[in-house]
C-alpha positions as CSV (number, residue, x, y, z in Angstrom):
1,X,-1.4,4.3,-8.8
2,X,0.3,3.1,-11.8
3,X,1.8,5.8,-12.7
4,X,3.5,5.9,-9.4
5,X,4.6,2.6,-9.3
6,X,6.1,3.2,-13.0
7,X,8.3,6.2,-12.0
8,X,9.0,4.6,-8.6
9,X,10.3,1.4,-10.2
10,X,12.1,4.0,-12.6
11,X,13.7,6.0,-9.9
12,X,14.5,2.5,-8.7
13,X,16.5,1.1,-11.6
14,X,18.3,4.6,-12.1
15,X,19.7,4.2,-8.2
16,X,20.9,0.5,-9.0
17,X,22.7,1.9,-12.0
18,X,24.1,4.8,-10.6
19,X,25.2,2.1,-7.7
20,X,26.6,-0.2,-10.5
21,X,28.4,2.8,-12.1
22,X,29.8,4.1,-9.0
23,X,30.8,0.5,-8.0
24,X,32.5,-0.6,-11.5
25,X,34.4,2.7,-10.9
26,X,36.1,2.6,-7.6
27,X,37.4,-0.8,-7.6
28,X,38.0,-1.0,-11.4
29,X,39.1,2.3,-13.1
30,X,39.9,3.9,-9.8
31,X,41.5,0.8,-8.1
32,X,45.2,0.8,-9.0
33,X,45.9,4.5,-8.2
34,X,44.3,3.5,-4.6
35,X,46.2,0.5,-4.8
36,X,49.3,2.4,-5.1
37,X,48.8,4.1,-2.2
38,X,51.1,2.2,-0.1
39,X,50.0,4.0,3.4
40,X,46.0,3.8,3.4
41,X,45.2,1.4,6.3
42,X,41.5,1.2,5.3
43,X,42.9,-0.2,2.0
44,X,45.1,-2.5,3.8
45,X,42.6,-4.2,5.9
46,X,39.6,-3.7,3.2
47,X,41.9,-6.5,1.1
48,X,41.4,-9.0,3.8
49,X,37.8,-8.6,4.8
50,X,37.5,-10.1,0.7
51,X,37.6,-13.8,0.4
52,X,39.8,-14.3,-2.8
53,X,38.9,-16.8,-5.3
54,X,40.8,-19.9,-5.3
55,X,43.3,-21.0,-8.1
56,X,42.9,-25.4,-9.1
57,X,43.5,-27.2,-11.6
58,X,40.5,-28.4,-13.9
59,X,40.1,-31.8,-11.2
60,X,39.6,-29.4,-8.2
61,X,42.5,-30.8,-6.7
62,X,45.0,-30.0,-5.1
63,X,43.9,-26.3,-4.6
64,X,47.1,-24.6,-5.9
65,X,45.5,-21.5,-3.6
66,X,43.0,-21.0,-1.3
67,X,42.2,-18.8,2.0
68,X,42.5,-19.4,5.9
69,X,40.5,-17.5,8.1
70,X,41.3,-15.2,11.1
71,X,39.1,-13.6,13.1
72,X,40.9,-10.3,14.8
73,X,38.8,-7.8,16.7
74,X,35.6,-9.2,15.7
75,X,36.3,-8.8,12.4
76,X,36.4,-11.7,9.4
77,X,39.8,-11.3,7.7
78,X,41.2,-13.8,5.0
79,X,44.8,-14.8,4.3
80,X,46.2,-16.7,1.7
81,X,47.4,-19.9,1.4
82,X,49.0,-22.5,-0.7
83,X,47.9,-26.2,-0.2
84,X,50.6,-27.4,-3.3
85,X,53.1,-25.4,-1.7
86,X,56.3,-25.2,-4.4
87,X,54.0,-27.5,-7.3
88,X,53.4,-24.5,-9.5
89,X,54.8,-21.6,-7.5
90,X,56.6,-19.2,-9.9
91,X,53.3,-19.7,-12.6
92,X,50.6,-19.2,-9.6
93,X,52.6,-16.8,-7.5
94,X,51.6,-15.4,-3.7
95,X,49.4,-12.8,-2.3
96,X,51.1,-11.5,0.7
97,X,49.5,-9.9,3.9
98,X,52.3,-7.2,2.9
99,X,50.8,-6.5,0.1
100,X,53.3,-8.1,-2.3
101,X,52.2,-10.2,-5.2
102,X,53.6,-12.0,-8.1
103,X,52.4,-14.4,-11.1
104,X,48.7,-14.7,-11.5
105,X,47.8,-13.5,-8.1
106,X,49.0,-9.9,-9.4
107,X,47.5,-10.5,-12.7
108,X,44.5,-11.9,-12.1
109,X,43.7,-10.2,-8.6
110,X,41.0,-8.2,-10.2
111,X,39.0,-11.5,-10.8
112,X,40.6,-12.9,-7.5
113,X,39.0,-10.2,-5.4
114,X,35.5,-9.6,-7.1
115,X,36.7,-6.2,-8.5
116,X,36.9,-7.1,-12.5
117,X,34.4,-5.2,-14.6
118,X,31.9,-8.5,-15.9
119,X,28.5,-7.6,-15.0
120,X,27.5,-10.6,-12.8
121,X,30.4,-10.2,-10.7
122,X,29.9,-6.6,-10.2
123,X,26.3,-7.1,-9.4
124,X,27.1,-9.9,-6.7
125,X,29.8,-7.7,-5.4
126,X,27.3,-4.8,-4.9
127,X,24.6,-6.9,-3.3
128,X,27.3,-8.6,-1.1
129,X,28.2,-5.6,0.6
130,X,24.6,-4.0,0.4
131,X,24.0,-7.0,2.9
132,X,27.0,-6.7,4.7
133,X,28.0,-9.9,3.4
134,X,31.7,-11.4,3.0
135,X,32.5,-10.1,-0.8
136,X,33.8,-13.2,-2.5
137,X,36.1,-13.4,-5.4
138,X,36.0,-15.5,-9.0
139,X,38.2,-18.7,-9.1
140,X,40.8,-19.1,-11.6
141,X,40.3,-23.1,-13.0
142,X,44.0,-23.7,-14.4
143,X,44.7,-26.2,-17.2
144,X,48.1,-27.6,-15.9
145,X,47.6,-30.8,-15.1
146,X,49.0,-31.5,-11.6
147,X,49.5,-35.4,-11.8
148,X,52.3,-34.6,-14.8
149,X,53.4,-30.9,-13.3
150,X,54.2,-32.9,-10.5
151,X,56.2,-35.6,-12.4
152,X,58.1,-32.9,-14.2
153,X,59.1,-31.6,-11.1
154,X,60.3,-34.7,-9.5
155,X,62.6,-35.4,-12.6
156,X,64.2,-32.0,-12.7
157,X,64.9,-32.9,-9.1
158,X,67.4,-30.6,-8.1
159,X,68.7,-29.5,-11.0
160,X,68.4,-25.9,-12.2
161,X,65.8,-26.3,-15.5
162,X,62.0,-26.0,-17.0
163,X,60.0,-28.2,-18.5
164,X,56.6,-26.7,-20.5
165,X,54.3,-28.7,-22.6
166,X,51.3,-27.5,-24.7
167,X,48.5,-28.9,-26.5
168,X,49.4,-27.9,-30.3
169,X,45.9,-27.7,-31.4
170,X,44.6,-25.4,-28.6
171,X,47.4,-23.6,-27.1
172,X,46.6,-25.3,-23.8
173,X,49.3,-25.3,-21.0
174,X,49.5,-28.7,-19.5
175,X,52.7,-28.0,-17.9
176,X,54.4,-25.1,-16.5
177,X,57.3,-26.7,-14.6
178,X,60.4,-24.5,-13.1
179,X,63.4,-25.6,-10.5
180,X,64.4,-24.8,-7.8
181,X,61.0,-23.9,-6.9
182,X,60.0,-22.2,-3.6
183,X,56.9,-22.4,-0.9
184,X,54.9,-19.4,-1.2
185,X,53.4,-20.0,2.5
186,X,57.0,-18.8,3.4
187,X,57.4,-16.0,0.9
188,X,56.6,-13.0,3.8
189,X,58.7,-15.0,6.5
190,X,61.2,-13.2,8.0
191,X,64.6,-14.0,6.1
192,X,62.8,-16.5,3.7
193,X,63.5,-14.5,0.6
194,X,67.0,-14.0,1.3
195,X,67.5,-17.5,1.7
196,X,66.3,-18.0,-1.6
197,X,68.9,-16.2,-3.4
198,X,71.7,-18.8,-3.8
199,X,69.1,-22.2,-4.2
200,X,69.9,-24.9,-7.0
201,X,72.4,-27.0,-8.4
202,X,75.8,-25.5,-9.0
203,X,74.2,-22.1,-7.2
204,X,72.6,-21.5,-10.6
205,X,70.2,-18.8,-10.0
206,X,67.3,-18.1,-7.4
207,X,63.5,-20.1,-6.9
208,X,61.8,-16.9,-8.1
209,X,62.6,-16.9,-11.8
210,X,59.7,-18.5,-13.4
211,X,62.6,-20.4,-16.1
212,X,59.8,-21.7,-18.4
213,X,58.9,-18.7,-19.4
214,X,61.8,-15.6,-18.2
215,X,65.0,-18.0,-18.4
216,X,66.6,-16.8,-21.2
217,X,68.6,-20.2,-22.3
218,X,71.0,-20.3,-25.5
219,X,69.4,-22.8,-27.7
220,X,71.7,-24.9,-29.4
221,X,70.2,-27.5,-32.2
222,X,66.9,-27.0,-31.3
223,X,67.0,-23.8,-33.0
224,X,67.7,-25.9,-36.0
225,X,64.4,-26.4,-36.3
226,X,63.9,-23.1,-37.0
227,X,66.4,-22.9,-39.7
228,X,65.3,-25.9,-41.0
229,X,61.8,-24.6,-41.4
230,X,63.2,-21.2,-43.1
231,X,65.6,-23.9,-45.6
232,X,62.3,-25.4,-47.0
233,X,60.1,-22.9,-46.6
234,X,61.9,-20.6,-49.0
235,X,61.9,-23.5,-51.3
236,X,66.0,-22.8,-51.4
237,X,66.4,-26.4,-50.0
238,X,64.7,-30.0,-49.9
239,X,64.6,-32.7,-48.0
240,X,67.3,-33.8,-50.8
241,X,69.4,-30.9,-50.7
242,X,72.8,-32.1,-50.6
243,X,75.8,-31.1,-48.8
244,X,79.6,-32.1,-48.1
245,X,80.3,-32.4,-43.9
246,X,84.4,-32.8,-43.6
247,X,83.6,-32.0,-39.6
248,X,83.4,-28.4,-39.9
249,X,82.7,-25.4,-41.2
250,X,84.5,-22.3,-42.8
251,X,82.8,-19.1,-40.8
252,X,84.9,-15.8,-41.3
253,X,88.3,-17.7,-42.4
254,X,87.9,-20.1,-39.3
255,X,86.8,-23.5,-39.2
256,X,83.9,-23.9,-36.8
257,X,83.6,-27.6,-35.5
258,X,80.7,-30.3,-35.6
259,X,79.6,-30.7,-31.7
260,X,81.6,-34.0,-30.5
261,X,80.0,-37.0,-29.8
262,X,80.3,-39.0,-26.8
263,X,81.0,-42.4,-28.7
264,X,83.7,-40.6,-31.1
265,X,87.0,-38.9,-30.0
266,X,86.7,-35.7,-31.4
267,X,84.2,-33.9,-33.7
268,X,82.0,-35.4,-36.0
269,X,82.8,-36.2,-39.6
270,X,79.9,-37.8,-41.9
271,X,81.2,-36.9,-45.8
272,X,78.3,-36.5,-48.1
273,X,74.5,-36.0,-46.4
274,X,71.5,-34.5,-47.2
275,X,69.5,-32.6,-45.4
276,X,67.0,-35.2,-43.8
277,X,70.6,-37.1,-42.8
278,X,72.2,-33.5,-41.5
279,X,69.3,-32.8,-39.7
280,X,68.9,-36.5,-38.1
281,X,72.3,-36.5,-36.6
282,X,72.1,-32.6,-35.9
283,X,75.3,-31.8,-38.1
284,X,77.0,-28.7,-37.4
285,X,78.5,-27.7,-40.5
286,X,75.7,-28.8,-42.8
287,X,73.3,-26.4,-40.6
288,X,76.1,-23.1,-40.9
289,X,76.6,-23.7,-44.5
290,X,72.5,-23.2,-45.0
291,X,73.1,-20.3,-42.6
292,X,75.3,-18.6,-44.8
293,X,73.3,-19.2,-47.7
294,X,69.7,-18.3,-46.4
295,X,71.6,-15.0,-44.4
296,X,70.6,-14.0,-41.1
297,X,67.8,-11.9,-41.9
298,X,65.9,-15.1,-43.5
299,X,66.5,-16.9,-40.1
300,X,65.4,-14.2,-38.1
301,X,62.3,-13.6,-40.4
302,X,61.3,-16.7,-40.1
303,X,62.4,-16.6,-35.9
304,X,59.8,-13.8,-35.8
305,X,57.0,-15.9,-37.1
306,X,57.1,-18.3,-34.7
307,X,57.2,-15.5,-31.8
308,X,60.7,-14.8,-31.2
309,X,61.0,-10.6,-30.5
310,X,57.8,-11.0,-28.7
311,X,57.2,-11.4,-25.1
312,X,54.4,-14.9,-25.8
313,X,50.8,-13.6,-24.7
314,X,50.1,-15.9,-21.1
315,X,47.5,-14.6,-18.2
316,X,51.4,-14.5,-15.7
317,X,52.4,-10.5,-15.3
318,X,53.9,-9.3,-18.4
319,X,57.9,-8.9,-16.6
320,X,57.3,-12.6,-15.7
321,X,57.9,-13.4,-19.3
322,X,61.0,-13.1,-21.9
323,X,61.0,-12.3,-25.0
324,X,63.4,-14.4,-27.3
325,X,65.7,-13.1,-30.0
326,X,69.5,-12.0,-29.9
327,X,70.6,-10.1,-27.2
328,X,73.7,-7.7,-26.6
329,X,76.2,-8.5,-23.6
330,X,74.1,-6.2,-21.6
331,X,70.7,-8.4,-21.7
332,X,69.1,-6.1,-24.3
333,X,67.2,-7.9,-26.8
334,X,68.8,-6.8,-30.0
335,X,66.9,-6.6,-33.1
336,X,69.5,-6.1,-35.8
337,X,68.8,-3.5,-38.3
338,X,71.9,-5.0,-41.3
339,X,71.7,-8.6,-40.0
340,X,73.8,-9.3,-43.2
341,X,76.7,-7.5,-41.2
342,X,75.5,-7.3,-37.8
343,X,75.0,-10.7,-37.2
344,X,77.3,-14.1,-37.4
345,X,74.8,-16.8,-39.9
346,X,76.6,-19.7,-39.7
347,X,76.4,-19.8,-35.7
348,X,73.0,-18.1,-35.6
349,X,71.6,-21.5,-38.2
350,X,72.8,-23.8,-35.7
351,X,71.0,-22.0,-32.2
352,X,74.2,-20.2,-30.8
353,X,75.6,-16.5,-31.9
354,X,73.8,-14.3,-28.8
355,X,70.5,-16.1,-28.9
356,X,68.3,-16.4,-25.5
357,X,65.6,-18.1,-26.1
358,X,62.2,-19.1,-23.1
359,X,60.9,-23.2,-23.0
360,X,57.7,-21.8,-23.5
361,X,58.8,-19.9,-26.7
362,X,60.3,-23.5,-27.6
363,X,57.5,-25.4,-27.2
364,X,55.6,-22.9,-29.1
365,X,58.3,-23.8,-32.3
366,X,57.8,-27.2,-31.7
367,X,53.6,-26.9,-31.2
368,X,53.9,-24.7,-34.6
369,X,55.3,-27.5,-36.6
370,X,53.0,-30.3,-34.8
371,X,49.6,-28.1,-35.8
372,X,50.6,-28.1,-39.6
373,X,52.8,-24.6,-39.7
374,X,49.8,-22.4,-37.5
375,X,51.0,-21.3,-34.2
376,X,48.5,-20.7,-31.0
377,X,48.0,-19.0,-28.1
378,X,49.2,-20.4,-25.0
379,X,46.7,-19.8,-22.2
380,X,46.8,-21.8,-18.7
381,X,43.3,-20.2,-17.3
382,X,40.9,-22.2,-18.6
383,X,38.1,-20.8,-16.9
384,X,37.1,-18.2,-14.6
385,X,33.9,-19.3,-12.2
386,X,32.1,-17.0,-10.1
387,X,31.9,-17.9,-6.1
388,X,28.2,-19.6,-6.9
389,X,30.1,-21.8,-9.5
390,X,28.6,-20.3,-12.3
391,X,31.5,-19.9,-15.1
392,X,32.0,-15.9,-16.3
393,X,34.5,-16.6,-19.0
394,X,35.7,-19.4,-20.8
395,X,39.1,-19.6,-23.0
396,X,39.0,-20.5,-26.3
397,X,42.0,-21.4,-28.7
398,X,43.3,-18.5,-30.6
399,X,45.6,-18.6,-33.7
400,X,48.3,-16.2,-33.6
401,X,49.3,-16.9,-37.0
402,X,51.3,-19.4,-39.5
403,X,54.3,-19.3,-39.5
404,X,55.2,-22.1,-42.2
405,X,53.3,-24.3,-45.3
406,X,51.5,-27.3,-44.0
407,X,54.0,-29.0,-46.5
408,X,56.8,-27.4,-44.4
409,X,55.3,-28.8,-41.3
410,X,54.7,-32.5,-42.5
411,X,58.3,-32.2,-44.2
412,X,59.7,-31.0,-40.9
413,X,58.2,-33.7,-38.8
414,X,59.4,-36.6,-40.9
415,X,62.7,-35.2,-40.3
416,X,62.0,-35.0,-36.1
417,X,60.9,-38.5,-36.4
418,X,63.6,-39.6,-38.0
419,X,65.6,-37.6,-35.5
420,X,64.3,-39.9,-32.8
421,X,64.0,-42.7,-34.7
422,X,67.7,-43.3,-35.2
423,X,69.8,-40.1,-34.7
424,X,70.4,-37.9,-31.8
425,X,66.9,-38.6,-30.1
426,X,66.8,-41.9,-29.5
427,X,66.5,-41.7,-25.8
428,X,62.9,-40.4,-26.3
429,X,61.5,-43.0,-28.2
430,X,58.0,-44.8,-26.8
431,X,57.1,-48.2,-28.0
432,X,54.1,-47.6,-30.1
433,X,54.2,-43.8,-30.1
434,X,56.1,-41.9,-33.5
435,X,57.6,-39.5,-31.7
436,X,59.2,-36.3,-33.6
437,X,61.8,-34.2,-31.9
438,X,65.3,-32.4,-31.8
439,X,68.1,-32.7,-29.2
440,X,70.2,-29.6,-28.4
441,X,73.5,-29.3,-26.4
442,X,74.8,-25.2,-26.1
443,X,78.4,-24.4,-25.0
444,X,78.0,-21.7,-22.4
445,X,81.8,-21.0,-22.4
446,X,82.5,-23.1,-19.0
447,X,84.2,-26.6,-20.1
448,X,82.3,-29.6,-20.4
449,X,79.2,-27.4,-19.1
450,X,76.3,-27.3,-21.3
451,X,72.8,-26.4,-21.6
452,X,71.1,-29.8,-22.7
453,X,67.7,-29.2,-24.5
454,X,64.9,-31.6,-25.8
455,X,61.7,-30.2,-27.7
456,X,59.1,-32.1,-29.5
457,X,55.6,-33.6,-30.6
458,X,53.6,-36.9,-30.4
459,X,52.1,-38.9,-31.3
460,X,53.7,-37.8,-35.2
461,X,50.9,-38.4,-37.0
462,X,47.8,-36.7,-34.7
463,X,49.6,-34.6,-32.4
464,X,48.1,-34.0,-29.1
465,X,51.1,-33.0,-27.0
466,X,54.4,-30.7,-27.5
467,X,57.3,-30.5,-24.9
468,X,60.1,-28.9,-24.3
469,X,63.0,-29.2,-21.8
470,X,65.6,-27.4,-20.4
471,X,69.1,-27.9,-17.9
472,X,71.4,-26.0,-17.0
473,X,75.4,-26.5,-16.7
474,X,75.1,-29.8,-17.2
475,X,77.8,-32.4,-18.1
476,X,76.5,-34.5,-21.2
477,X,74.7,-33.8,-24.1
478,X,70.8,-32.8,-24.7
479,X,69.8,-36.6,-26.0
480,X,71.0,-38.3,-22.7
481,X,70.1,-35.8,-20.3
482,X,66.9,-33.6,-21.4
483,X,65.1,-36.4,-23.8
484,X,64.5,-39.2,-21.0
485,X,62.8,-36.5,-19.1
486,X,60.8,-35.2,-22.4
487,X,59.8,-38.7,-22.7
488,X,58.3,-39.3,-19.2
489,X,56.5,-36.1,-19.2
490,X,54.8,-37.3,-22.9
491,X,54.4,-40.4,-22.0
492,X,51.8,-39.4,-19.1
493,X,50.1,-36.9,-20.8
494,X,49.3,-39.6,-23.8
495,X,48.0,-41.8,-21.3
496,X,45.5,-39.2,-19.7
497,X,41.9,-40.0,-21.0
């Protein structure tokens, strides 16, 4: 009797595995080329009889997605909705009943639908439809925070911009914020996505773009933070370093002007600096002469380490992001093989030449310097947690490398500090808080139209937040238009217990 109990329970756990087997195949190695097929109906209504995981924030609220319920024909089917309609839209994305998906419902929708390989979920996957049950999907717990998402959003307003902030020691994504947004519970409307193709400010670009991590923005000063860090990192310049601004530079025979300042007529002229003082009021021609002398291929060495000329690693589909770098006239990202001839140093020092460059990718320079020269990971899934609440998989922080000396980093935040302190970012200052950042104003070859940046760290001294923020075509300068939003957004995140 025991020995037929023995090979019965055998035969037993060889049927569950071949069942496990079988499963794990169809809907994870077989999946995508029967997801391809654009004309199976059983496919198409097999999708909705599965009740997708929902997408939240950490607090459980508001649900960012979640599923309403149709019954058709006697059958269950389940269609998605989005209870934060435009909060988070390009970072989240939509699932239509079309079949069309974008940000992490396309990238996550093998968790979302209960068909990712991890054992427990194929095991309550296979028992679920063993018993006929409702197969239910894994929730994706976010780590935006939707208090300060939402307050990034209401001071973009209108205006065509992004606004990302990270937690330098982690790599967290606390905020993920892109206007003009769009409601994804209109997304398979009839006409909705044309309407969405001339949205924003000065009819700067569709809703879809996710700009805080695809909009490929010309940097200005901020990317002197980046030179900067390659000045002192070389050890060819100090803090001390000394230089002579007359208002301009020499580049190629031509003189190439400081930025003008909205208190002065005209450009800028401060005599004899140093570095820290060239650096705090964001001087022009003491940033292209280091250019010159460093060479482009230093800069963009240096660019490279802090993740330009890669697209950043994020859970959002891989052709949601941007890499940043130079790039030709034709929106090719252009890796220059003679930078010494290829490439202007004096303009590239000071964040313009043919550089497009992501917030997040920002923010990631600015969280780089803030976590003593070591750059992390973003992530913005927290946590994936099965439909019983039991958590399958957990982020942790990952260091993608350094890309400066922690004397680099402490040397390079006195000089943001300072920056706010007294020079061009003074409109970001908190009471109480050191804050370290840089301001950044690009031409973009329209008069009196700029890209306004601000990108930094606080609190100085024990970082626990990084931001950066971007507008576009906008009439001012990155101090006065991009820094008071910079500060809000810090300021709420430093307040969060």
């Amino acid at each position: 009797m025991n020995r037929q109990l023995t090979r019965l329970a055998v035969v037993a756990v060889v049927l569950l595995g071949a069942l496990v087997v079988g499963t794990t195949y169809w809907q994870t190695w077989a999946a995508p080329g029967l997801a391809d097929r654009q004309d199976n109906a059983v496919q198409r209504v097999a999708q909705f009889e599965i009740k997708r995981g929902l997408i939240y924030p950490s607090a459980e609220h508001p649900l960012f997605a979640s599923d309403r319920v149709k019954h058709v024909k006697g059958q269950t089917l389940y269609f998605r909705r989005y209870p934060a309609g435009g909060l988070a839209a390009q970072t989240v994305g939509y699932s239509t009943p079309g079949r069309s998906q974008a940000g992490l419902e396309r990238s996550m929708n093998d968790y979302l639908t209960g068909s990712n390989s991890n054992l427990n979920t194929v095991l309550s996957t296979t028992l679920d439809k063993l018993k006929g049950a409702t197969v239910k999907g894994n929730d994706l717990v976010l780590t935006i925070d939707p208090k300060v998402q939402q307050l990034a959003m209401s001071q973009l307003g209108a205006r065509c911009g992004a606004v990302v902030a990270l937690e330098p020691a982690t790599g967290k994504v606390l905020v993920l914020a892109s206007t003009p947004t769009y409601d994804p519970n209109r997304i398979d409307k009839s006409g909705y996505l044309a309407s969405l193709a001339h949205v924003g400010e000065n009819n700067c670009g569709g809703p879809l773009l996710n700009r805080a991590t695809a909009g490929k923005f010309i940097p200005g000063s901020t990317f002197k933070m980046v030179t900067a860090a390659a000045a002192l990192d070389t050890g060819k310049f100090t803090p001390d370093s000394q230089f002579y601004d007359p208002g301009y530079c020499t580049e190629y025979g031509k003189p190439v002007s400081n930025a003008g300042n909205p208190d002065q007529n005209g450009p800028e002229q401060f005599g004899h600096v140093n570095l820290v003082t060239g650096f705090e009021h964001s001087i022009n021609s003491v940033f292209c002469n280091i250019g010159k002398q460093l060479g482009a291929a230093t800069i963009l060495e240096y660019a490279k380490r802090f993740g330009f000329y890669s697209v950043p690693p994020l859970e959002t589909p891989v052709n949601e992001r941007a890499a940043s770098g130079l790039y030709t006239k034709n929106d090719k990202l252009f890796d220059p093989k003679h930078p010494e001839t290829e490439v202007d140093p004096g303009r590239l020092a000071f964040g313009q030449e043919r550089l497009g460059v992501t917030p997040l990718q920002m923010a990631m320079v600015a969280a780089g310097i803030a976590n003593n020269g070591v750059i992390m990971r973003p992530y913005v899934v927290g946590k994936i947690v099965d439909s019983g609440g039991k958590t399958i998989q957990t982020t942790h922080p990952h260091q993608l490398g350094r890309a400066i000396k922690p004397e680099t980093a402490a040397a390079l935040t006195s000089m943001m500090v300072l920056a706010v302190d007294s020079g061009t970012g003074t409109n970001a200052r908190i009471p109480g808080v050191k804050v370290a950042g840089k301001t950044g104003t690009a031409e973009t070859g329209i008069a009196h139209t700029n890209t306004t940046w601000f990108v930094c760290f606080a609190p100085a001294e024990a970082p626990r937040v990084a931001v950066a923020v971007v507008l576009e075509r906008q009439h001012g300068f990155g101090g006065s238009i991009a820094a008071p939003i910079a500060k809000q957004v810090m300021q709420a995140l430093l307040a969060r217990r």
